[in-house]
mmCIF file of the C-alpha atoms, coordinates in Angstrom:
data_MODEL
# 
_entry.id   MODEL 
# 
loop_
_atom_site.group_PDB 
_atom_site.id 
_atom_site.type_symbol 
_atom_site.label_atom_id 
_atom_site.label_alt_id 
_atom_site.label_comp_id 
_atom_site.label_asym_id 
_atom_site.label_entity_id 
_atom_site.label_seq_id 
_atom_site.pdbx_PDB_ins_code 
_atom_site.Cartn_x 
_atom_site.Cartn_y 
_atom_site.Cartn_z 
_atom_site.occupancy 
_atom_site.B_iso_or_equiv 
_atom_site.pdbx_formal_charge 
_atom_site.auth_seq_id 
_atom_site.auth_comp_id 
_atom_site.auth_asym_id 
_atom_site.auth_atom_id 
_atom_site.pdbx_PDB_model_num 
ATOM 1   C CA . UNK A 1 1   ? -20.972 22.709  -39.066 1.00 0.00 ? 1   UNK A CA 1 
ATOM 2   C CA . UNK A 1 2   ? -21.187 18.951  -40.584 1.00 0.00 ? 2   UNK A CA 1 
ATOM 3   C CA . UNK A 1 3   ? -19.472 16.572  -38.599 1.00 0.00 ? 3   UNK A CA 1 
ATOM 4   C CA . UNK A 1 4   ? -18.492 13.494  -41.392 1.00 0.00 ? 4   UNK A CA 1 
ATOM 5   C CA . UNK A 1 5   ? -18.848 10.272  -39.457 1.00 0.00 ? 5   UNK A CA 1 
ATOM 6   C CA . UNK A 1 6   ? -15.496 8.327   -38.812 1.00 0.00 ? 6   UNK A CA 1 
ATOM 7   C CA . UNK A 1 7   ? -15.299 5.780   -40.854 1.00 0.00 ? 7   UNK A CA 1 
ATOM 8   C CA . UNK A 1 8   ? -15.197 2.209   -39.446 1.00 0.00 ? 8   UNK A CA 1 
ATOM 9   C CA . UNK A 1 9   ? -12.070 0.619   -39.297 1.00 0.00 ? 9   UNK A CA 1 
ATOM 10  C CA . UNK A 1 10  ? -11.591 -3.307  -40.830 1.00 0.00 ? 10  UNK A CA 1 
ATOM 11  C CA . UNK A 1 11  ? -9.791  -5.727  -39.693 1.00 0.00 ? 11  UNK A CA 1 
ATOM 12  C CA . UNK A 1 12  ? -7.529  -8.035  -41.319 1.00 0.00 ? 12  UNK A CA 1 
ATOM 13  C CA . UNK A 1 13  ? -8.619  -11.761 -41.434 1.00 0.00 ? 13  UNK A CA 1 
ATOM 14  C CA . UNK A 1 14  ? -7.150  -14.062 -38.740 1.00 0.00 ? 14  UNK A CA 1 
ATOM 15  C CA . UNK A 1 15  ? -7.205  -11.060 -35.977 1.00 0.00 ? 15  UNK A CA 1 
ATOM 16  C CA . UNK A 1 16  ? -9.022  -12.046 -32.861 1.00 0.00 ? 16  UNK A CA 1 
ATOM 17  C CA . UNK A 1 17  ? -12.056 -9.348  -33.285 1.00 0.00 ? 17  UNK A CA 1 
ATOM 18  C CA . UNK A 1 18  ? -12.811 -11.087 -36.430 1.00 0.00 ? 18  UNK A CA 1 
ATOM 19  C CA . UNK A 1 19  ? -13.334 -14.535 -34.752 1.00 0.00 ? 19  UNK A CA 1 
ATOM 20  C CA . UNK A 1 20  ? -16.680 -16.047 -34.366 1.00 0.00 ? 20  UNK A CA 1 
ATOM 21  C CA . UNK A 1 21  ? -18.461 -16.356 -31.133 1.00 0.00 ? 21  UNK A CA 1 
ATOM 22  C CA . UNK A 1 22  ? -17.581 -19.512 -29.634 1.00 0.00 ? 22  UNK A CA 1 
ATOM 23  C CA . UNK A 1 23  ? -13.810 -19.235 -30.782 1.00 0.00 ? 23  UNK A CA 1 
ATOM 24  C CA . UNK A 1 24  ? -11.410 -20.383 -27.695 1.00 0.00 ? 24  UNK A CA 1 
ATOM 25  C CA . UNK A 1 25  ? -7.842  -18.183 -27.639 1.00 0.00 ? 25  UNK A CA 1 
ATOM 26  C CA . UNK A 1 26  ? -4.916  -18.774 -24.863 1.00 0.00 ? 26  UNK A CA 1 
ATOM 27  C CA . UNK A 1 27  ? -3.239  -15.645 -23.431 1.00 0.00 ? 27  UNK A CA 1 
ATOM 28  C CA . UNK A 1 28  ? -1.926  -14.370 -20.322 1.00 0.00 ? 28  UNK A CA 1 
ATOM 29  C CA . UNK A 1 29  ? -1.747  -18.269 -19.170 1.00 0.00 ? 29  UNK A CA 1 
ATOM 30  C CA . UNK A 1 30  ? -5.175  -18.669 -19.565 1.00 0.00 ? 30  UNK A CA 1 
ATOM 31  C CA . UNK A 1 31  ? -8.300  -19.671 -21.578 1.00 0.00 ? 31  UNK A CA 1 
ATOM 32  C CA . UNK A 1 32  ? -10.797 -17.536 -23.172 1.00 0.00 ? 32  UNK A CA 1 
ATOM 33  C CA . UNK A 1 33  ? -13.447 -17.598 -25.263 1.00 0.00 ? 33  UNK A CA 1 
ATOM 34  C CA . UNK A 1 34  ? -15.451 -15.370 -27.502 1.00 0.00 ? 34  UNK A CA 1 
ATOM 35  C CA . UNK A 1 35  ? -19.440 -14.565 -25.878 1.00 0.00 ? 35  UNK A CA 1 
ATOM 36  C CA . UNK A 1 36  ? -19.937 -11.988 -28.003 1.00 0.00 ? 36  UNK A CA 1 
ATOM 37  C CA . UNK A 1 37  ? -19.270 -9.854  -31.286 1.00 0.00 ? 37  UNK A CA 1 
ATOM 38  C CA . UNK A 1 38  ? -20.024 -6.551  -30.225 1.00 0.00 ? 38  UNK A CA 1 
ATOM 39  C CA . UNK A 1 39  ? -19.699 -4.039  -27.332 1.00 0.00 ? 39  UNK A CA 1 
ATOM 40  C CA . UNK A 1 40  ? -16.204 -3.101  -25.828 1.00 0.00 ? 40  UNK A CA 1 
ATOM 41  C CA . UNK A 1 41  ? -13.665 -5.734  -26.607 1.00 0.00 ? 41  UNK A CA 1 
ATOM 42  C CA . UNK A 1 42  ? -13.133 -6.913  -22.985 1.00 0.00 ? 42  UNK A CA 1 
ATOM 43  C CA . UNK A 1 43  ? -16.607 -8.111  -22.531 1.00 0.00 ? 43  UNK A CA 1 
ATOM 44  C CA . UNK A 1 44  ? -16.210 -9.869  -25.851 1.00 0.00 ? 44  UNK A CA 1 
ATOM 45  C CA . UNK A 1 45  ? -14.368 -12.721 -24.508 1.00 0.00 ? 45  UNK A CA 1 
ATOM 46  C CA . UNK A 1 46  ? -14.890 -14.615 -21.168 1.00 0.00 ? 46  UNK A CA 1 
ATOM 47  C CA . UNK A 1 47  ? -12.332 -17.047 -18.974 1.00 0.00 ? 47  UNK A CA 1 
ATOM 48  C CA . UNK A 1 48  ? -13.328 -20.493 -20.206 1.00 0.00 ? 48  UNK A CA 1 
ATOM 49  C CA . UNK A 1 49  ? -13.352 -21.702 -16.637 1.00 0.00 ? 49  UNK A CA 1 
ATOM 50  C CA . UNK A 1 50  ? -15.556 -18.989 -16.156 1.00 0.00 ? 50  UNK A CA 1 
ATOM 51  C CA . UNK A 1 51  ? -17.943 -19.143 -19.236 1.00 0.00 ? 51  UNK A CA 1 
ATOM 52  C CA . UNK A 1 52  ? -17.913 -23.375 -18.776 1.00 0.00 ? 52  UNK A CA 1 
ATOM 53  C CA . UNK A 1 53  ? -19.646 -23.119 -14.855 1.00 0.00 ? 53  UNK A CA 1 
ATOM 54  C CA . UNK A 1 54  ? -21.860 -20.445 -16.039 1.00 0.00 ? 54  UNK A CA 1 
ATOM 55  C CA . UNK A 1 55  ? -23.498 -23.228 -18.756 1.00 0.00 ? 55  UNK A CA 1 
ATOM 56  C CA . UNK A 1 56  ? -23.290 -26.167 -16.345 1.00 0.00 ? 56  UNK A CA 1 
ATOM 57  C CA . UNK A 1 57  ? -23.611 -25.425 -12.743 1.00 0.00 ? 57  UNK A CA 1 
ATOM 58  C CA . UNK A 1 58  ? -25.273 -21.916 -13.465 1.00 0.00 ? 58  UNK A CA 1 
ATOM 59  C CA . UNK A 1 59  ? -24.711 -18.241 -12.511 1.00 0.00 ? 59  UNK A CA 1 
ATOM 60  C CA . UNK A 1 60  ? -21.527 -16.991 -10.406 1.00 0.00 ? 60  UNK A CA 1 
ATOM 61  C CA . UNK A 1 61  ? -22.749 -15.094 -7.057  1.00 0.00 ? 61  UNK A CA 1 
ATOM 62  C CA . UNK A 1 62  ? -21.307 -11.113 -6.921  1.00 0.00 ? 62  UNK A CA 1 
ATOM 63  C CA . UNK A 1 63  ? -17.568 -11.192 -5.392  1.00 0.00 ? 63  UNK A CA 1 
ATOM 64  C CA . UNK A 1 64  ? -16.501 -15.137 -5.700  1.00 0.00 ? 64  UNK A CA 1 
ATOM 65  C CA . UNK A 1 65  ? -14.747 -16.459 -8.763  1.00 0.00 ? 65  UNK A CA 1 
ATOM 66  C CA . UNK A 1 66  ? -14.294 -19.725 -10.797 1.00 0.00 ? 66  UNK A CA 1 
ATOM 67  C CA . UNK A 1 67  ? -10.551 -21.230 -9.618  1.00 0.00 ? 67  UNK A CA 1 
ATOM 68  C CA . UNK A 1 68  ? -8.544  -23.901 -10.390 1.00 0.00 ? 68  UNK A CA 1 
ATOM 69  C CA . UNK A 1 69  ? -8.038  -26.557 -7.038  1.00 0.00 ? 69  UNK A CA 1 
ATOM 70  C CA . UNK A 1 70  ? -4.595  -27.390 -8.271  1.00 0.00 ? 70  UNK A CA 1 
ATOM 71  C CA . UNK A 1 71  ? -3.048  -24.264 -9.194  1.00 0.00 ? 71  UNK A CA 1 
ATOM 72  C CA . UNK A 1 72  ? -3.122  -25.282 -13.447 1.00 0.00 ? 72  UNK A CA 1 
ATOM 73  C CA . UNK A 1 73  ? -5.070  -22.208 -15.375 1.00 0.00 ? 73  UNK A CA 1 
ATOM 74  C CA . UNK A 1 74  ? -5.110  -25.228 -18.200 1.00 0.00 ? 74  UNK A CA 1 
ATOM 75  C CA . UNK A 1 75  ? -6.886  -27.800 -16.358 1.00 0.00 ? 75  UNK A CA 1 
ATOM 76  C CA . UNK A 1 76  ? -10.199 -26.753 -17.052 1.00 0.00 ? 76  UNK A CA 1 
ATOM 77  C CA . UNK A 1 77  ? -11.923 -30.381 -16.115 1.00 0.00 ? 77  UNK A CA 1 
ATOM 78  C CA . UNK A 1 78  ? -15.360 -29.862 -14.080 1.00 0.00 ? 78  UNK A CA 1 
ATOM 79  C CA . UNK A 1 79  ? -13.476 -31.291 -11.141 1.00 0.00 ? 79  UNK A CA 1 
ATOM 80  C CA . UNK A 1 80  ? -10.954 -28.944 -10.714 1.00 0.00 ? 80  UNK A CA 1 
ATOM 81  C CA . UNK A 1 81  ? -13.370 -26.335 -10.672 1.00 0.00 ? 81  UNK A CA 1 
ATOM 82  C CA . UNK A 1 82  ? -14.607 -24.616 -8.087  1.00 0.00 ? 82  UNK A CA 1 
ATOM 83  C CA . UNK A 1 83  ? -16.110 -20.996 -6.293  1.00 0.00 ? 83  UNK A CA 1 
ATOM 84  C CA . UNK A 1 84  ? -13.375 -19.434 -4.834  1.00 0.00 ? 84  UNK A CA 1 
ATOM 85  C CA . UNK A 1 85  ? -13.083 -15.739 -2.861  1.00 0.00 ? 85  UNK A CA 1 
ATOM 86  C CA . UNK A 1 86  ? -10.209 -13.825 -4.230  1.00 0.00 ? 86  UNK A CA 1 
ATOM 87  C CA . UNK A 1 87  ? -8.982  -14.470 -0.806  1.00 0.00 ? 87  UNK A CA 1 
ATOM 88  C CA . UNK A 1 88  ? -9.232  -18.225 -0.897  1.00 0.00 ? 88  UNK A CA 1 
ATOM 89  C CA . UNK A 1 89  ? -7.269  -18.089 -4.012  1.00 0.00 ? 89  UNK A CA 1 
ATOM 90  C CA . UNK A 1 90  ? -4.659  -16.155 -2.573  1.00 0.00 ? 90  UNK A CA 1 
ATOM 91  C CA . UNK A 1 91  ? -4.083  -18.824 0.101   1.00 0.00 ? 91  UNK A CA 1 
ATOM 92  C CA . UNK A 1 92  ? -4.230  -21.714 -2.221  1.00 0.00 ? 92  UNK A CA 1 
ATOM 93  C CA . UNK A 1 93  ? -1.134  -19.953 -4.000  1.00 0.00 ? 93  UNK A CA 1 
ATOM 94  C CA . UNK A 1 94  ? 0.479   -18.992 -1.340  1.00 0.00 ? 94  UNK A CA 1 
ATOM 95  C CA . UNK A 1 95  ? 0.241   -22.829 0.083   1.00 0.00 ? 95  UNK A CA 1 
ATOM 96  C CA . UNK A 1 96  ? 0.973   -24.242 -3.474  1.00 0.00 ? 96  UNK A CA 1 
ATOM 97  C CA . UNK A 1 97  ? 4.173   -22.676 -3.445  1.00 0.00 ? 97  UNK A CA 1 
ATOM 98  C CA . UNK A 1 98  ? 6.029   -21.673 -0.378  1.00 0.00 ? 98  UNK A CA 1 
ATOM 99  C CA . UNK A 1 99  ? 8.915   -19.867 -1.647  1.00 0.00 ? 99  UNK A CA 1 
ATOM 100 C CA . UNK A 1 100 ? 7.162   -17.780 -3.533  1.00 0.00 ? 100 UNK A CA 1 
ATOM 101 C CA . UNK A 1 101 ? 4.968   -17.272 -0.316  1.00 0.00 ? 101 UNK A CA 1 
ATOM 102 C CA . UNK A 1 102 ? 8.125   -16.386 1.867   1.00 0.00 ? 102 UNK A CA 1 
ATOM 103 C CA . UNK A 1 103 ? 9.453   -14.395 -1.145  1.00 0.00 ? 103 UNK A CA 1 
ATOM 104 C CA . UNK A 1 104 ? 6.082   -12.307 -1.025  1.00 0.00 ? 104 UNK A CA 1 
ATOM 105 C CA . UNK A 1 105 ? 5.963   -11.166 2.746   1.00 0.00 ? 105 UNK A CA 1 
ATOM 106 C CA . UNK A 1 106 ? 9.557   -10.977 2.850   1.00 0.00 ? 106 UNK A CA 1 
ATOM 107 C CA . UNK A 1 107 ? 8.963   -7.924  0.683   1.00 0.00 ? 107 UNK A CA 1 
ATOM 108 C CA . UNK A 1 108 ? 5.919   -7.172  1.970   1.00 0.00 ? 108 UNK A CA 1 
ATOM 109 C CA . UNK A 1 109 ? 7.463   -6.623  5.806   1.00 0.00 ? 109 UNK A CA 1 
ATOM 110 C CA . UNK A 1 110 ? 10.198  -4.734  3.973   1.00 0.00 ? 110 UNK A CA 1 
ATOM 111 C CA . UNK A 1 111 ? 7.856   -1.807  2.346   1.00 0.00 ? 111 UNK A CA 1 
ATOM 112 C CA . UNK A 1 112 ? 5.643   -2.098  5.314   1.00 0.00 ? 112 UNK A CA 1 
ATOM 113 C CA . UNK A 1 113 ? 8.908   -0.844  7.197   1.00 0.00 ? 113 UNK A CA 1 
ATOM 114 C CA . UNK A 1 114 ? 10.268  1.535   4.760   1.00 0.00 ? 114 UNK A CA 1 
ATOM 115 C CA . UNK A 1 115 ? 6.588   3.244   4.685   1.00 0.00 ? 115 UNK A CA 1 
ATOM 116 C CA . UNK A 1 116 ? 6.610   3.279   8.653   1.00 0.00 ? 116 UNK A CA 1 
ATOM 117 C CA . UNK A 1 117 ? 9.950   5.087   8.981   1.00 0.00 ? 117 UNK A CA 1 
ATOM 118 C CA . UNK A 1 118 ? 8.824   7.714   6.593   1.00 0.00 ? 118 UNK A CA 1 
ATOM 119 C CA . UNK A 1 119 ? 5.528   7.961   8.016   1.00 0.00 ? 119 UNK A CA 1 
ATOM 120 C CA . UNK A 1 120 ? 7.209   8.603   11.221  1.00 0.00 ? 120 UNK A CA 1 
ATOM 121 C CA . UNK A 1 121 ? 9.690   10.931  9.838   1.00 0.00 ? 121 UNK A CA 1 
ATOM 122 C CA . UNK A 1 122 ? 6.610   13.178  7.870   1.00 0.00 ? 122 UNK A CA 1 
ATOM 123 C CA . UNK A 1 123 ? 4.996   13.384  11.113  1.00 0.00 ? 123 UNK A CA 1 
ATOM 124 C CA . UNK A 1 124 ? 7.612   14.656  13.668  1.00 0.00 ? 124 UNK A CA 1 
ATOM 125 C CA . UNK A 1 125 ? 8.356   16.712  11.072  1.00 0.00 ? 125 UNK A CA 1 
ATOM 126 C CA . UNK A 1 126 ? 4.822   18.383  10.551  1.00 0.00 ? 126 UNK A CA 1 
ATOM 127 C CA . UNK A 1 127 ? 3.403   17.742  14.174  1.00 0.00 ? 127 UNK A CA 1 
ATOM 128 C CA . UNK A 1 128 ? 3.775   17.567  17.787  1.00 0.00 ? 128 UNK A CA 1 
ATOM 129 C CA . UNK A 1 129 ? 3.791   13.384  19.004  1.00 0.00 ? 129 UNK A CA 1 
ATOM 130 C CA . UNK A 1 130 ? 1.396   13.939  22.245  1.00 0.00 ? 130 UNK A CA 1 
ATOM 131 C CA . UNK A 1 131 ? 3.319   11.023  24.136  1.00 0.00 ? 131 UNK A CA 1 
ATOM 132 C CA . UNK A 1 132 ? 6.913   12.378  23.473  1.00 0.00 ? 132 UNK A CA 1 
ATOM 133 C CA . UNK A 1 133 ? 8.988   14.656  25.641  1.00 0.00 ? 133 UNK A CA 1 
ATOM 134 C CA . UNK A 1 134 ? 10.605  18.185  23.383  1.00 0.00 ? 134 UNK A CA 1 
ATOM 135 C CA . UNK A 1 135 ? 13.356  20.172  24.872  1.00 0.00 ? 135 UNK A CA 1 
ATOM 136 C CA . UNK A 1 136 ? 12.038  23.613  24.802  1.00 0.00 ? 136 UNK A CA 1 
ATOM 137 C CA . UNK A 1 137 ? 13.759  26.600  25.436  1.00 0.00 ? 137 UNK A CA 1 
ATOM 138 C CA . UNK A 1 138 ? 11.245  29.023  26.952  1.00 0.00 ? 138 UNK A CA 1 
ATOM 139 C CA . UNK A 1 139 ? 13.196  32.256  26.728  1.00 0.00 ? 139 UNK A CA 1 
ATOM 140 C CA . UNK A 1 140 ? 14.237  31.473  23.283  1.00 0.00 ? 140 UNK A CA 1 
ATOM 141 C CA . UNK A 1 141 ? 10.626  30.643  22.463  1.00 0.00 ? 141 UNK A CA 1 
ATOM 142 C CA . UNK A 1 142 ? 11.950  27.484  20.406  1.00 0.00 ? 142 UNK A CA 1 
ATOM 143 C CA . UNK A 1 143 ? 11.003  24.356  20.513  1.00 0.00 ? 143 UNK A CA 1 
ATOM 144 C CA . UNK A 1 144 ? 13.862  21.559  19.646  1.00 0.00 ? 144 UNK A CA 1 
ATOM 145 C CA . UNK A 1 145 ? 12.335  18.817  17.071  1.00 0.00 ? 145 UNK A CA 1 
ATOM 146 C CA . UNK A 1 146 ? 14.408  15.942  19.172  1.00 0.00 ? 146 UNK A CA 1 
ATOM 147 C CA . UNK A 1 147 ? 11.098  14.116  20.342  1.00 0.00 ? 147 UNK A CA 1 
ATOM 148 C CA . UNK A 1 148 ? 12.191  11.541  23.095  1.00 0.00 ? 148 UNK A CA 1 
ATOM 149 C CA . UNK A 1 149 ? 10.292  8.483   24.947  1.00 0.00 ? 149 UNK A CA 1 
ATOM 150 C CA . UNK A 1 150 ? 11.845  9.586   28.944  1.00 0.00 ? 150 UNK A CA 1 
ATOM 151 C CA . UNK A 1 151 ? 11.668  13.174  30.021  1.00 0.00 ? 151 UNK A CA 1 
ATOM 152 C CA . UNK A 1 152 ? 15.441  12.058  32.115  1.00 0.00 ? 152 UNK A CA 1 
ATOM 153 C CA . UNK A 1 153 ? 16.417  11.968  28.486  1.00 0.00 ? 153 UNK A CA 1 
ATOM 154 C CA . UNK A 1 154 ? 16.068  15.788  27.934  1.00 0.00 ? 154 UNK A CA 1 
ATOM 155 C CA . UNK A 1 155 ? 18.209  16.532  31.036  1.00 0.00 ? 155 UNK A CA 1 
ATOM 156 C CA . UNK A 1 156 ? 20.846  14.280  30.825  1.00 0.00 ? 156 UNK A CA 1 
ATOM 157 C CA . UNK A 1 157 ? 21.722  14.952  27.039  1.00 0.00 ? 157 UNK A CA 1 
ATOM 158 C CA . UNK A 1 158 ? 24.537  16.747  28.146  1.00 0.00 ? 158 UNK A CA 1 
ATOM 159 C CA . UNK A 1 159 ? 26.392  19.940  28.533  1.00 0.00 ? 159 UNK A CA 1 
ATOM 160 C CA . UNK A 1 160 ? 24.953  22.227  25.407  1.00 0.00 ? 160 UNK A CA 1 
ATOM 161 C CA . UNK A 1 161 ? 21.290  21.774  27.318  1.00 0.00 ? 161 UNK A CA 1 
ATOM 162 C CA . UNK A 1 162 ? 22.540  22.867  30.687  1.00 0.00 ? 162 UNK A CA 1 
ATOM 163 C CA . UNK A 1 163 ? 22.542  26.919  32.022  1.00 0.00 ? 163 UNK A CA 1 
ATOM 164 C CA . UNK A 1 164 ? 26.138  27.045  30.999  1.00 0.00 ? 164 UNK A CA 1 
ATOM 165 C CA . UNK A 1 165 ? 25.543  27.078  27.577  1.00 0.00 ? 165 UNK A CA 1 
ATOM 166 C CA . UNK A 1 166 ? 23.035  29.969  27.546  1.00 0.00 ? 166 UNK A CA 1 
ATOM 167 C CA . UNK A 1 167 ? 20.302  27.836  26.965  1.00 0.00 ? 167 UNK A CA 1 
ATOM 168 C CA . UNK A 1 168 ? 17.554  26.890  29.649  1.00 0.00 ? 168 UNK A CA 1 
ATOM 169 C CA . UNK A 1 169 ? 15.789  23.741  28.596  1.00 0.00 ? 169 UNK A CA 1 
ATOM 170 C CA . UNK A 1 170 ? 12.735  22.492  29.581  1.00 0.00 ? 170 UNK A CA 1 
ATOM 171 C CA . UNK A 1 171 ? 10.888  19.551  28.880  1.00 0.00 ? 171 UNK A CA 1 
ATOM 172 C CA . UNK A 1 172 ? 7.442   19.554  27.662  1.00 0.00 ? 172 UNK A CA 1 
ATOM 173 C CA . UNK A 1 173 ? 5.326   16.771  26.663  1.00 0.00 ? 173 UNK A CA 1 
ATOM 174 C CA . UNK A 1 174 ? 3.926   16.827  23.158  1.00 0.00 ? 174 UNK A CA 1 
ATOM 175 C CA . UNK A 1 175 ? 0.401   16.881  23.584  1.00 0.00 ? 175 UNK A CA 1 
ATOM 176 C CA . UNK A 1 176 ? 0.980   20.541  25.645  1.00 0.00 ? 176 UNK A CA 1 
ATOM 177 C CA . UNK A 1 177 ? 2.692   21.950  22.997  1.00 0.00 ? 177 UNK A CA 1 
ATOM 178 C CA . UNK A 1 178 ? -0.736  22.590  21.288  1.00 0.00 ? 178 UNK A CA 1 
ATOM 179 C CA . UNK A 1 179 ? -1.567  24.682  23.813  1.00 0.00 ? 179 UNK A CA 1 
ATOM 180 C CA . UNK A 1 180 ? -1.766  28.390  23.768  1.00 0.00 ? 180 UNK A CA 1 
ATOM 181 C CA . UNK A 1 181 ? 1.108   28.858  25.779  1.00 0.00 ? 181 UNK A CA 1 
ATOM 182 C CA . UNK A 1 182 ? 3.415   27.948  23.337  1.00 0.00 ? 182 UNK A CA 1 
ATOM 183 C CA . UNK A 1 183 ? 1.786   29.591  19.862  1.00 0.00 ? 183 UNK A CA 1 
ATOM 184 C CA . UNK A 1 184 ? 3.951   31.241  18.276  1.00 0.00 ? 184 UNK A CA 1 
ATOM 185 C CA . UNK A 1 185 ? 7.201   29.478  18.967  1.00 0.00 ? 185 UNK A CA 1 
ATOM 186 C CA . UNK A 1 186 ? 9.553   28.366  16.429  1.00 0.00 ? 186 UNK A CA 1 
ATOM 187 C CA . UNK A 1 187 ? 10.405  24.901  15.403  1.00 0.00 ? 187 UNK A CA 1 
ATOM 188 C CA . UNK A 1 188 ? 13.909  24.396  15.364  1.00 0.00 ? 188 UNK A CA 1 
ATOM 189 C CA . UNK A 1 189 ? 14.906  20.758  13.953  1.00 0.00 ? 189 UNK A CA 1 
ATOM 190 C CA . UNK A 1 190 ? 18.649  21.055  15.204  1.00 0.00 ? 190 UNK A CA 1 
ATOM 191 C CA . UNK A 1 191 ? 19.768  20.560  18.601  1.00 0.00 ? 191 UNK A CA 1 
ATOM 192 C CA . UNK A 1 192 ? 23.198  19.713  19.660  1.00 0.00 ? 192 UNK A CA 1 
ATOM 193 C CA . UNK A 1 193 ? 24.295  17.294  21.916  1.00 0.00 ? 193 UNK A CA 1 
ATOM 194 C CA . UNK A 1 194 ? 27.039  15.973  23.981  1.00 0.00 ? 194 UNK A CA 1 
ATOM 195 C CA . UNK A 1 195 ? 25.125  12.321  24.468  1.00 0.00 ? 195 UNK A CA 1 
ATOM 196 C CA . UNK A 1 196 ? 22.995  13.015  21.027  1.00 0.00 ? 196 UNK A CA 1 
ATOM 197 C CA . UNK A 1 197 ? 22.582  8.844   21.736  1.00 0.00 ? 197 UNK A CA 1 
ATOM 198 C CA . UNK A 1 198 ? 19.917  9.904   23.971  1.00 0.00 ? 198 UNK A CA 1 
ATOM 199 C CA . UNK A 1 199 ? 17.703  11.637  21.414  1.00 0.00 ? 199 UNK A CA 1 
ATOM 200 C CA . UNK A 1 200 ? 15.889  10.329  18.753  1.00 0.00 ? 200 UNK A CA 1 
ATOM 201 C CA . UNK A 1 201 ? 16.446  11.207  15.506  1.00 0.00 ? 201 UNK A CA 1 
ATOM 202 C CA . UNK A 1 202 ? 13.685  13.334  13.641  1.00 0.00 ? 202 UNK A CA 1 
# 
């Protein structure tokens, strides 16, 4: 079998692959110019603030970057230059422009949150918490997914956990539910209440 070679494809004058080296573009609020004619097309064009320290004050060490003091990705003078960890440019943004700072962490602490609470929920729901108390109903062989901080709060739940209700609870911290003496029991995610306040929710 002959494989034909794919034919190379031309560009129309005035598109950026057909500039020369040296040619200087703006996009994406920034500077670039062209280093290079060949090779994939984005290592064909360089930051200017990049490209300009490179040529002047010489090569730029593994993990720092080229960054504008004041903030402008236009002002490109020698003086506003400088090395900068991505970090360092982070803060110099965030001080720059406090609103947009609060903005930031404001939704930052609010995914932080949202991915704690389901966290939490995937784990009670998949695993024992060793420092919380379970109602467990021994004869039943059940254990109640209502994980609690106090093991008072197990007892005093209220009436549907007392003898008089058929069911004989017992608390048992999480950490000894791993234990042999409880394989095979069955997790049972509902557990009624009279004070239901005093359980968590799963």
């Amino acid at each position: 079998m002959i494989l034909e070679a794919k034919p190379k494809r031309i560009y129309p004058p005035g598109r950026k692959m057909n500039l020369p080296v040296g040619s200087i573009v703006v996009r994406k609020q920034c500077r670039f110019v062209k280093v290079r004619m060949t090779g994939p097309t984005q290592l064909r064009w360089m930051k200017f603030a990049r490209w300009w320290w490179i040529h002047n004050r010489g090569p730029v060490p593994q993990g720092m970057r080229v960054g504008h003091l004041d903030g402008d990705s236009f002002n490109d003078h020698p003086a506003n230059l400088a090395l900068l960890t991505p970090g360092d440019i982070a803060f110099l943004a965030h001080d720059r422009d406090p609103a947009m700072s609060e903005r930031n962490f404001a939704a930052m602490r609010k995914g932080v949150a949202l991915f704690n609470r389901e966290h939490a929920q995937f784990r009670r729901m998949t695993e024992w918490l060793r420092s919380k108390w379970y109602p467990v109903d021994i004869e039943a062989r059940k254990i109640f997914n209502k994980p609690v901080r106090q093991r008072w709060q197990i007892y005093a739940a209220g009436l549907d956990a007392s003898p008089a209700k058929g069911l004989k609870i017992t608390a048992v911290k999480g950490c000894d539910l791993t234990g042999p003496r409880f394989e095979g029991f069955m997790r049972v995610n509902e557990f009624h209440s009279a004070r239901s306040d005093l359980l968590e929710k799963p």
